[in-house]
C-alpha positions in Angstrom: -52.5 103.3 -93.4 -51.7 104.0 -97.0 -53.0 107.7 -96.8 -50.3 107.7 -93.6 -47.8 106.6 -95.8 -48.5 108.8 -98.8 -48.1 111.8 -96.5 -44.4 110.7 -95.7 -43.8 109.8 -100.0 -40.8 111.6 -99.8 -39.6 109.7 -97.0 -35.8 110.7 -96.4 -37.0 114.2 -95.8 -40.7 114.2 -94.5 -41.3 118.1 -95.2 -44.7 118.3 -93.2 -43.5 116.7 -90.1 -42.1 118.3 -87.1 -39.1 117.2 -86.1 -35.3 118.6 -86.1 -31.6 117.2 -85.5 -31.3 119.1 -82.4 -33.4 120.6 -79.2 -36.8 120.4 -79.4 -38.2 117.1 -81.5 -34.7 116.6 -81.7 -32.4 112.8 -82.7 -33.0 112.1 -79.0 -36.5 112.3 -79.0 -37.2 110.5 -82.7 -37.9 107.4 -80.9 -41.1 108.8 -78.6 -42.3 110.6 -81.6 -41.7 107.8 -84.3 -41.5 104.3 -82.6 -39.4 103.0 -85.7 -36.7 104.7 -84.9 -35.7 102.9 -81.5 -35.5 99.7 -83.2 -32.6 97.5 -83.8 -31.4 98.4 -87.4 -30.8 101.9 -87.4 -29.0 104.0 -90.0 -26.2 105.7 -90.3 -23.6 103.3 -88.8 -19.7 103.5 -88.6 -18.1 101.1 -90.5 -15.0 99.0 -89.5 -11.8 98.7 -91.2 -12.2 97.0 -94.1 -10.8 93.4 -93.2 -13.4 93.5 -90.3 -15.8 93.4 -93.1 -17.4 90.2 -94.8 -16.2 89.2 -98.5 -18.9 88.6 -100.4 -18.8 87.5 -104.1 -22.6 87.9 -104.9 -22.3 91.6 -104.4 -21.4 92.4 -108.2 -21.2 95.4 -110.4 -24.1 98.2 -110.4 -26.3 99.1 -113.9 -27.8 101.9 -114.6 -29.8 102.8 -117.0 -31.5 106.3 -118.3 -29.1 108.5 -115.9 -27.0 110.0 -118.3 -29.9 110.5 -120.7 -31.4 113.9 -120.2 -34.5 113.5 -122.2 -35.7 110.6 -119.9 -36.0 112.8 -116.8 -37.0 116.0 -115.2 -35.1 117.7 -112.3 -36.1 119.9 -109.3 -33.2 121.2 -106.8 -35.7 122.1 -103.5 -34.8 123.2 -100.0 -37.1 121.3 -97.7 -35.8 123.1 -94.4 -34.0 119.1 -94.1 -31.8 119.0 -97.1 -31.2 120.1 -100.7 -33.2 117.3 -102.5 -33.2 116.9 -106.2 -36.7 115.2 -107.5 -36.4 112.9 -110.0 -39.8 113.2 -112.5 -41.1 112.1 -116.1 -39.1 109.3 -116.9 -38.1 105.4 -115.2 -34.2 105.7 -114.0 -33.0 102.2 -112.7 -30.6 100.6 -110.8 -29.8 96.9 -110.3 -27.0 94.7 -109.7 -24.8 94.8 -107.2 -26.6 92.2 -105.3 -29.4 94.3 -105.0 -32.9 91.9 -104.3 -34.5 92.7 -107.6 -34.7 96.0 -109.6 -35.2 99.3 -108.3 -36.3 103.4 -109.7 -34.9 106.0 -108.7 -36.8 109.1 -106.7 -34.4 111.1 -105.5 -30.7 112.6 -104.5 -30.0 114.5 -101.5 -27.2 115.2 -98.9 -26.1 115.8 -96.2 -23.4 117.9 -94.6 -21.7 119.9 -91.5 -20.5 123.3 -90.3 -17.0 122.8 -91.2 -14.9 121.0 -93.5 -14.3 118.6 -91.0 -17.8 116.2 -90.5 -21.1 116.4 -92.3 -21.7 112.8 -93.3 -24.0 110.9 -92.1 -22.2 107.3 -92.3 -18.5 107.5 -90.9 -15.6 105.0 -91.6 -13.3 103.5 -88.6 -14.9 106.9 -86.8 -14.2 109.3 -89.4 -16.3 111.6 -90.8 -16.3 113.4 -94.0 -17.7 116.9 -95.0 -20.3 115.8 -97.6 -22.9 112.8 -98.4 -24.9 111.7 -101.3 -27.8 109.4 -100.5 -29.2 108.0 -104.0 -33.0 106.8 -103.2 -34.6 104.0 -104.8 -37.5 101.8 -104.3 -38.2 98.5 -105.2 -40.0 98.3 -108.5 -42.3 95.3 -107.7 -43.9 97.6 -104.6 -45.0 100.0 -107.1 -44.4 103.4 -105.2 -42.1 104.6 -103.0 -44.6 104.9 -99.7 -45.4 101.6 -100.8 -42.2 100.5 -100.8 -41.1 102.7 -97.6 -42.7 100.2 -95.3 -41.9 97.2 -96.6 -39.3 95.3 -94.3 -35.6 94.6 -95.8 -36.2 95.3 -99.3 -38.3 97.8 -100.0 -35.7 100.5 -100.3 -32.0 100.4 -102.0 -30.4 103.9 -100.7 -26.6 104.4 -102.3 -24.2 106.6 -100.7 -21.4 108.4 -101.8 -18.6 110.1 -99.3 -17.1 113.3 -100.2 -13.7 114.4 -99.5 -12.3 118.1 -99.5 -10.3 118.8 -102.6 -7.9 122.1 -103.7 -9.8 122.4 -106.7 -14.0 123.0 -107.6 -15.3 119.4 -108.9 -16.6 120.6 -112.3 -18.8 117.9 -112.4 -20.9 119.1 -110.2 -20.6 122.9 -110.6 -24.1 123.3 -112.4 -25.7 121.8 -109.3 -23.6 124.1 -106.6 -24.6 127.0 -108.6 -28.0 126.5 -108.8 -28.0 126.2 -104.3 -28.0 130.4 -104.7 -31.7 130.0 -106.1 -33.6 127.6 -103.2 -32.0 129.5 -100.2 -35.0 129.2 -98.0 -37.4 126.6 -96.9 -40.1 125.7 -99.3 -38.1 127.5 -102.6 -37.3 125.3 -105.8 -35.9 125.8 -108.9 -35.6 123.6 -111.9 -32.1 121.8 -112.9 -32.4 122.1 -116.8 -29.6 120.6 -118.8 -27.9 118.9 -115.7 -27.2 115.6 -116.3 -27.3 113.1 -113.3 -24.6 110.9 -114.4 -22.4 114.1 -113.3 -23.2 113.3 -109.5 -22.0 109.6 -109.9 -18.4 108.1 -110.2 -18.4 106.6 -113.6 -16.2 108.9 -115.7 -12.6 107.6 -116.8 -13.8 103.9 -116.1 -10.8 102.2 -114.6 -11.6 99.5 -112.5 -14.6 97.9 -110.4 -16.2 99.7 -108.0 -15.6 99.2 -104.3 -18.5 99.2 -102.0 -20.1 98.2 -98.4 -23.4 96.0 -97.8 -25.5 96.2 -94.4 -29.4 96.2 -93.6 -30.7 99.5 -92.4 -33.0 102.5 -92.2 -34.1 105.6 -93.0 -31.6 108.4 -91.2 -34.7 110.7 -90.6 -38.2 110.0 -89.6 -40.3 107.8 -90.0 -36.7 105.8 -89.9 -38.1 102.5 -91.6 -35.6 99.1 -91.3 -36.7 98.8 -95.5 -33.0 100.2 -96.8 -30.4 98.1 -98.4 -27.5 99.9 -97.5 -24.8 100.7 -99.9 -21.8 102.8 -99.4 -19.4 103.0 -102.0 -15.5 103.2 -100.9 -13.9 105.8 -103.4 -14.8 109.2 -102.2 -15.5 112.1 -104.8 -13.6 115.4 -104.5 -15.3 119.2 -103.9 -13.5 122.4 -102.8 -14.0 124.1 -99.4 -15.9 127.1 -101.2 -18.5 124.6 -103.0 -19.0 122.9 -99.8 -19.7 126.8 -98.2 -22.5 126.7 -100.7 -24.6 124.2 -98.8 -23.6 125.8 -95.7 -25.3 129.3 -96.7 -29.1 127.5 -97.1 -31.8 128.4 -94.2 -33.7 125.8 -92.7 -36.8 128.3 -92.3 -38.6 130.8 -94.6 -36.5 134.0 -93.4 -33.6 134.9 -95.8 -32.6 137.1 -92.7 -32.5 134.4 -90.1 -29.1 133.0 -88.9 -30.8 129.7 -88.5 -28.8 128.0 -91.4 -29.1 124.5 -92.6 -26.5 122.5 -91.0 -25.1 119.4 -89.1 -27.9 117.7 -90.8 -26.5 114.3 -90.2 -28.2 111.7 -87.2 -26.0 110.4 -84.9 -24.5 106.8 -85.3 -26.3 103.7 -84.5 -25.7 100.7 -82.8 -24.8 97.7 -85.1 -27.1 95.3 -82.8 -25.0 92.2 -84.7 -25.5 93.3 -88.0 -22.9 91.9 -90.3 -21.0 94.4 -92.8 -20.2 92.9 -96.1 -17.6 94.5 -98.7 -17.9 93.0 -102.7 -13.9 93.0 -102.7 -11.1 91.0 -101.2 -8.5 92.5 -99.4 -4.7 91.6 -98.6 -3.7 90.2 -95.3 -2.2 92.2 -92.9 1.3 92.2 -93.8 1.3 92.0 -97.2 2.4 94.4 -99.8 -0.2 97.5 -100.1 -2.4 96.0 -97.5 -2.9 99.0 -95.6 -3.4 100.8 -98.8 -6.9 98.9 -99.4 -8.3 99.5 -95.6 -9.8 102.8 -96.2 -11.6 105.1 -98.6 -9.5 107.8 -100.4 -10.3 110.1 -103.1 -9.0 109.6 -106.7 -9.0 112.7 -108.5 -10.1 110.4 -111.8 -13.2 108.9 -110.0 -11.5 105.7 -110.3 -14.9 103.3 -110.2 -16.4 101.0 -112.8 -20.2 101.0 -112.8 -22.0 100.3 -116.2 -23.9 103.0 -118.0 -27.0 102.1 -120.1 
């Protein structure tokens, strides 16, 4: 069982195994290949208007710790035919708060994204879609590995997620990273991130105020598709221009440079919610009071206007 496990280590994007988004092995057929993913807490979801969420005061501010220190860690952008993933080695990055069931390390980043401006993410809110997201992975430190940790039920996993939103302008923050997509255009090609520092990918610059986020129990969005994720999606989206979002879009999903077969609409389709409840750690006006409508929905703040503490 363990060796099974080991071979899917890097769970979100399972390099070895055969299966796709569409056709062939496709979403559709996930469930025949890999019974996990037919059960009842399956990830992504769409999530309701925010007053159809749950208030829940538990669910406080997020630490972390070592991500804006770059001698902690070592970083590898890779194109797994899946997703551009960004390997986390040589040093312990962790995340805890926010209601999280204990303390957790971080493996890795990835993302997903569309064809067009106009969808790519994976989760949607009140059925809309955005052109870009960021799935942080982490694992529960008391499991001791991440395939440990991958099949644990509930808690094993604590996966945060970040929406992007199209901006006018190039998000500098994230520049190094975009240009380095040129180097891993095919499957299977890698290239180190030197001096990029992974606080850039996360909205803690110009700390403002607390940061809004979403709670459910989920899964892994790709196969094996696991119920061990604690969801969290945070509310404040973070800006990038059409032409960095075209440089995901120009990444092949196979080993030919030539091939039209680009990487894609690498997002699953949304799952059922089964009664799952979806909890938000902020309070909202009622319906009719001032700025209520204002709070309903995520919107980008060109300041990355979220509290999270830095260590």
């Amino acid at each position: 069982m363990l060796s099974w496990l080991s071979f899917f280590a890097v769970f979100l994007i399972a390099e070895a195994a055969d299966w796709h988004y569409t056709g062939e092995h496709g979403t559709s057929d996930w469930p025949h290949e890999y019974p996990d993913c037919g059960l009842v807490r399956q990830s992504p979801i769409d999530f309701p208007k925010t007053e159809d969420m749950i208030y829940d005061s538990k669910l406080t501010q997020f630490q972390f710790t070592g991500f804006d220190d770059l001698s902690r860690y070592s970083l590898v952008l890779h194109n797994n035919g899946h997703t551009a993933v960004i390997k986390v080695t040589g040093g312990d990055l962790l995340v805890e708060g926010g209601g999280l069931p204990g303390r957790f390390k971080t493996a890795q980043f990835h993302f997903h994204w569309g064809h067009s401006d106009n969808e790519g993410s994976e989760h949607t809110f009140d059925g809309h879609s955005f052109p870009l997201e960021l799935h942080i992975v982490n694992y529960n430190e008391r499991y001791g590995s991440l395939a440990d940790a991958a099949s644990k039920d509930l808690d094993g996993l604590a996966v945060l997620g970040f929406w992007y939103e199209v901006s006018h302008n190039n998000n500098d923050d994230i520049a190094p990273l975009i240009e380095q997509l040129s180097h891993v255009p095919t499957k299977g090609s890698s290239v180190p991130l030197t001096g990029f520092n992974l606080a850039q990918l996360l909205p803690i610059h110009n700390i403002q105020s607390k940061s809004h986020f979403f709670r459910y129990p989920g899964s892994l969005t790709t196969p094996p598709c696991f119920q061990s994720v604690v969801w969290t999606m945070f509310q404040q989206t973070i800006p990038i221009s059409s032409q960095q979002l075209s440089m995901f879009r120009a990444l092949h999903e196979d080993q030919e440079l030539q091939s039209d077969h680009y990487l894609v609409d690498n997002f699953r389709p949304i799952q059922p919610l089964n009664g799952r409840v979806i909890y938000r750690n902020f309070e909202v006006k009622a319906v009719g009071e001032t700025q209520a409508t204002q709070t309903t929905k995520p919107k980008r703040d060109m300041r990355i206007n979220v509290r999270m503490h830095l260590v």
